[in-house]
C-alpha positions in Angstrom: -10.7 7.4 187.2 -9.6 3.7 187.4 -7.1 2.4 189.4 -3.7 1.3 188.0 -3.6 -2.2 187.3 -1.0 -3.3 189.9 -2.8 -0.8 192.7 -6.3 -3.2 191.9 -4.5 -6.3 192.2 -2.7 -5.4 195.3 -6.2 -4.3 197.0 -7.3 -8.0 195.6 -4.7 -9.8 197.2 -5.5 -8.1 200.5 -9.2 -8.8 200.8 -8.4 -12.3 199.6 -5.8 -12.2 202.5 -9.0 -10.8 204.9 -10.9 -13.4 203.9 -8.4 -16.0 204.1 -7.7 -15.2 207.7 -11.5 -14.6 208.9 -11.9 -18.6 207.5 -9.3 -19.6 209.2 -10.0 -17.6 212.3 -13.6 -19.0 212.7 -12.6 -22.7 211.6 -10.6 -23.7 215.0 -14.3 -23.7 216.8 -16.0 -25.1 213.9 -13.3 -27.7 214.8 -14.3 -28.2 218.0 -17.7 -28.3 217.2 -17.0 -31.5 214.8 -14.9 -33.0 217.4 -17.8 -33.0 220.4 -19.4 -35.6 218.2 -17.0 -37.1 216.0 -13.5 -39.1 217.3 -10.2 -37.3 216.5 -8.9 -39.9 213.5 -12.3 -39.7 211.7 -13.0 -36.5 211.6 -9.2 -35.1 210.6 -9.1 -38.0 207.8 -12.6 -36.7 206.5 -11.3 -33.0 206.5 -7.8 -33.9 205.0 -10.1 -36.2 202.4 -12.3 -33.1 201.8 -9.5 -30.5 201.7 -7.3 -32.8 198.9 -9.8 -32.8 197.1 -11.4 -29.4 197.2 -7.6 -27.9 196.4 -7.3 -30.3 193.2 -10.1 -28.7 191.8 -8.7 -25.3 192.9 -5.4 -26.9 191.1 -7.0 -28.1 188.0 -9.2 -24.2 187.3 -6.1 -22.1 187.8 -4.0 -24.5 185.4 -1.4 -25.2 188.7 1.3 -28.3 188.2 0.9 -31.4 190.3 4.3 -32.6 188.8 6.9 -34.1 191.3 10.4 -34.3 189.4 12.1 -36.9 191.3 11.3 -39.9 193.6 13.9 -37.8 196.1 11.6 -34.7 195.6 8.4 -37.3 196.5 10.2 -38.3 199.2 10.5 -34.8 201.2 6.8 -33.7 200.1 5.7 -37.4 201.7 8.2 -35.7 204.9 6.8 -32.2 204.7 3.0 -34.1 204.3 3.4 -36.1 208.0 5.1 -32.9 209.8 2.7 -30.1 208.2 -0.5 -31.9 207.6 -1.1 -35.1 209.5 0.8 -35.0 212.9 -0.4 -31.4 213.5 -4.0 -32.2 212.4 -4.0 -34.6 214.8 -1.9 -32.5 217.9 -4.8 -29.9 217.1 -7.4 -32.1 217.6 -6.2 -33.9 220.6 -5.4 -30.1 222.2 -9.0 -29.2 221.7 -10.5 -32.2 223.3 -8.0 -31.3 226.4 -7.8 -27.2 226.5 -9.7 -24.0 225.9 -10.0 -23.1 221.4 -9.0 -20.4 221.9 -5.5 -21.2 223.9 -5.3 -23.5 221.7 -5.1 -21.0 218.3 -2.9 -18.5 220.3 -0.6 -21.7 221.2 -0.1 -22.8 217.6 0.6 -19.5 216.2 3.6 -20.3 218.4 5.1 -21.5 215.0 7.5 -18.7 213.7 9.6 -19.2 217.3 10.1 -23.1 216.9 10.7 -22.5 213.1 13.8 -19.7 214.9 15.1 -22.6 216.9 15.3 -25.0 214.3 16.8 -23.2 211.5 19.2 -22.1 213.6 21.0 -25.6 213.7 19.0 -27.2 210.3 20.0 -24.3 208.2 22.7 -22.4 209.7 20.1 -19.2 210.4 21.5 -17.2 213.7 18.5 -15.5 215.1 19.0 -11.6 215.1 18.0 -9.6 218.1 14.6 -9.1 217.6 14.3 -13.2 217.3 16.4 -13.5 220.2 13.8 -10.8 221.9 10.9 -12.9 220.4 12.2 -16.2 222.3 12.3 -14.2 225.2 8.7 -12.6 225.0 7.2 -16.7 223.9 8.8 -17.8 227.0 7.5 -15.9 228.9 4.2 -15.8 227.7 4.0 -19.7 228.0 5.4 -19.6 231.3 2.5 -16.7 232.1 -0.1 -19.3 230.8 1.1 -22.7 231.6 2.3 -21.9 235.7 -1.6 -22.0 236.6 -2.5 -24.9 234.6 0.3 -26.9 235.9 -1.1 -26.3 239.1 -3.4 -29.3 239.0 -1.7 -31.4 236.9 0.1 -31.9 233.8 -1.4 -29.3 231.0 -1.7 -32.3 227.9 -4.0 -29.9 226.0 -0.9 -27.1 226.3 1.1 -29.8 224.8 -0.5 -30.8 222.5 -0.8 -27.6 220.9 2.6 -27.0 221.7 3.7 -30.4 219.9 1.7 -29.3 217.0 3.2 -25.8 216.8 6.8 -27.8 216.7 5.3 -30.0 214.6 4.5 -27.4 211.9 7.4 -25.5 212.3 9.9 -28.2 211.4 7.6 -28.4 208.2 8.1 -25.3 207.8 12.1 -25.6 207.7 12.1 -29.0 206.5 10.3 -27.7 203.5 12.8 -24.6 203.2 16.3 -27.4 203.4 14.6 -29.7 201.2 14.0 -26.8 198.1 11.5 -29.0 196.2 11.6 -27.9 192.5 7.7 -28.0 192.6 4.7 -25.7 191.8 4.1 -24.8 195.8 0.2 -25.0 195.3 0.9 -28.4 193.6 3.1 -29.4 196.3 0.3 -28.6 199.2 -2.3 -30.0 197.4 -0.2 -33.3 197.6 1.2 -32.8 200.7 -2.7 -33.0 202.1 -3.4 -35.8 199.6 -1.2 -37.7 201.6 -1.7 -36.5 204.9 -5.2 -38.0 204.1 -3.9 -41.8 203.5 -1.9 -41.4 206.5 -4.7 -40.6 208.4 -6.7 -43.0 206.8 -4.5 -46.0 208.1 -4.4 -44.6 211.7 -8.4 -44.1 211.8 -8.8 -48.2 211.0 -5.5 -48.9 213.6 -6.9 -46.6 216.5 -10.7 -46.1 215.8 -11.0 -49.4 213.6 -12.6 -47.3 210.7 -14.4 -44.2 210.6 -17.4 -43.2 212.6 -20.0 -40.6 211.7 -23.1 -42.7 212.5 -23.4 -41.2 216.0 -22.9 -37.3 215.0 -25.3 -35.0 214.4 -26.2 -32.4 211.4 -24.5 -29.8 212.9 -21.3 -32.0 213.7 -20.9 -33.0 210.2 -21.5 -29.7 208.3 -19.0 -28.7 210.5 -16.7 -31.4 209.1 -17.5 -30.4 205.7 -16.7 -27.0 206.1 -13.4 -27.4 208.0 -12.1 -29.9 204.8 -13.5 -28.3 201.8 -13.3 -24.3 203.2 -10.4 -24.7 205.5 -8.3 -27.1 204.4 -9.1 -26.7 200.5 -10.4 -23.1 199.4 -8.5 -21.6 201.9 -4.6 -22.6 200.1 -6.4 -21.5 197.1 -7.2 -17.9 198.4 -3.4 -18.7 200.2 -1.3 -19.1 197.0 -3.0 -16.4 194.8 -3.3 -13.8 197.4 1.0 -14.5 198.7 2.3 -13.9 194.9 1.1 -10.5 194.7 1.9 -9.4 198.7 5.0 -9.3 200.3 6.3 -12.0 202.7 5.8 -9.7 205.6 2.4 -8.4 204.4 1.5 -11.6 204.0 2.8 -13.2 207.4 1.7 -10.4 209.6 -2.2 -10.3 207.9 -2.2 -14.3 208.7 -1.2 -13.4 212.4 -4.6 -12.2 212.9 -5.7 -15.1 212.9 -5.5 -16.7 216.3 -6.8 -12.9 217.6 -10.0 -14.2 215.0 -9.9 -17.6 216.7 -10.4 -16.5 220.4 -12.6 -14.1 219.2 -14.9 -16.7 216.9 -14.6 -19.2 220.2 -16.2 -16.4 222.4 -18.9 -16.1 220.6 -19.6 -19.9 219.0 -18.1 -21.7 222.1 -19.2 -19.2 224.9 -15.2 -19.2 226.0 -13.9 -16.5 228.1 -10.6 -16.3 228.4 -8.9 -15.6 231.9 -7.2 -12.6 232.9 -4.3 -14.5 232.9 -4.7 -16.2 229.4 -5.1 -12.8 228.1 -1.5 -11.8 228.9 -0.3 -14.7 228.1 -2.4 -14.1 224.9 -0.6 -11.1 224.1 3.5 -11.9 224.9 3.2 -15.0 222.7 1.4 -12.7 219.9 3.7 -9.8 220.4 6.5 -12.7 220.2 5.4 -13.9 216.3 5.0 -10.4 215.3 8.8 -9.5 216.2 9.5 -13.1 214.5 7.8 -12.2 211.5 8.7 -8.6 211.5 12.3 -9.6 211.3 12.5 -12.0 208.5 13.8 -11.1 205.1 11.0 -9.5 202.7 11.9 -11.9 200.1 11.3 -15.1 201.7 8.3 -16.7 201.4 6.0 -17.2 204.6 4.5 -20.6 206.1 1.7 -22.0 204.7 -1.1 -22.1 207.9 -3.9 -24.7 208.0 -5.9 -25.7 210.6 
């Protein structure tokens, strides 16, 4: 017998969600695999160029709007664009050339607490107890992995990732204050669009122009993949899978994906994480899951990208 219509599309929507998360998952050490060879600016303007123009396609087959009303509404997606997309490609990239891949995909997934804190003064959003719990559980979790790191010195990779966590999250409620009248996959295709011109201009400030004479085959499939999979295919598997889920669903399947990060660094980067990274590991993750757990079904969660 066949299964009811909405039944099929929900089961659709999930493995899209699987297979969204698994990409995602794998492509913080295909990051870092790009970035042995290949300087920070150049490699995250290539991926943002990649991405922009991977999505756009995605855009044009599904029939999605890349109409901005307003020059007020192109003004917050040009905001969202340098707090979602450039600064915390480039936070992420610095963070891997200075910590572990996989603290670094446990740190970013940091986001839901810093986007607690700031809608709490942005948009008037107390944190109910389990939030408040969550803060507690991050903090500590944090304090668990940074103590021993701070040992020998300031931990820049930590802050890095931390900086781009915050970085993402302010995004996040920046996006949510701002209320752009837009088509959302629309709106993210632009928002990396731009991203990539931003980046652009700092590669030829701080690198004088790109370089990818130096890297190797393996470096620069890497890039490819992290644009045109990651950074494009991936909001297209994003967008179509969220409609048909529920926030939560949604939010809580994407939380696997720093658990596939570690994982995919284990076994491509030959990292093993400490004992003491491991609890860390779990109070920041336990943290994002009462975050998440606790926000209303009907909002719609974050948009990830790595």
């Amino acid at each position: 017998m066949p299964e009811p219509p909405g039944r099929t599309e929900d089961a659709r929507a999930k493995l899209m969600l699987v297979l969204l998360c698994i990409i995602w998952g794998v492509s913080w050490p295909v990051m870092r695999i790009a970035l042995k060879e290949i300087p920070p600016f150049s490699m995250r303007t290539a991926s943002a160029g990649l991405g922009a123009l991977a999505l756009y396609l995605v855009c044009l087959g599904r029939g999605r709007s890349l109409r901005i009303p307003d020059a007020k509404a192109w003004a917050h997606v040009i905001v969202a664009s340098l707090l979602n997309i450039a600064v915390f490609s480039l936070f992420t990239a610095f963070a891997q050339l200075a910590t572990s891949t996989s603290r670094v995909a446990i740190l970013v997934y940091t986001l839901p607490i810093w986007s607690v804190l700031l809608a709490w003064p942005l948009l008037g959003e107390r944190p109910s107890r389990m939030q408040t719990a969550a803060l507690g559980l991050c903090a500590a979790g944090l304090a668990i992995l940074i103590y021993p790191l701070a040992a020998v010195g300031v931990p820049v990779g930590v802050l890095f990732a931390l900086a781009a966590a915050l970085s993402w999250g302010a995004g996040t409620v920046y996006l949510k204050w701002a209320r752009i009248a837009a088509d959302p996959m629309g709106v993210a295709c632009l928002q990396i669009a731009i991203a990539f011109v931003a980046l652009a201009l700092a590669t030829l400030v701080f690198e004088g122009g790109p370089h990818f004479g130096a890297a190797g085959r393996t470096a620069l499939v890497a890039t490819v993949l992290n644009g045109v999979v990651s950074n494009g295919l991936a909001y297209g598997l994003w967008f179509a899978s969220v409609r048909r889920l529920s926030a939560v669903t949604a939010s809580l399947g994407v939380l696997s994906v720093p658990v596939i990060g570690v994982i995919a660094a284990m076994v491509m980067l030959g990292e093993v994480p400490t004992a003491t990274d491991i609890v860390g590991f779990a109070f920041i993750f336990a943290a994002s899951a009462c975050t998440l757990l606790s926000r209303d079904l009907s909002a719609q969660p974050a948009s990830p990208t790595t």
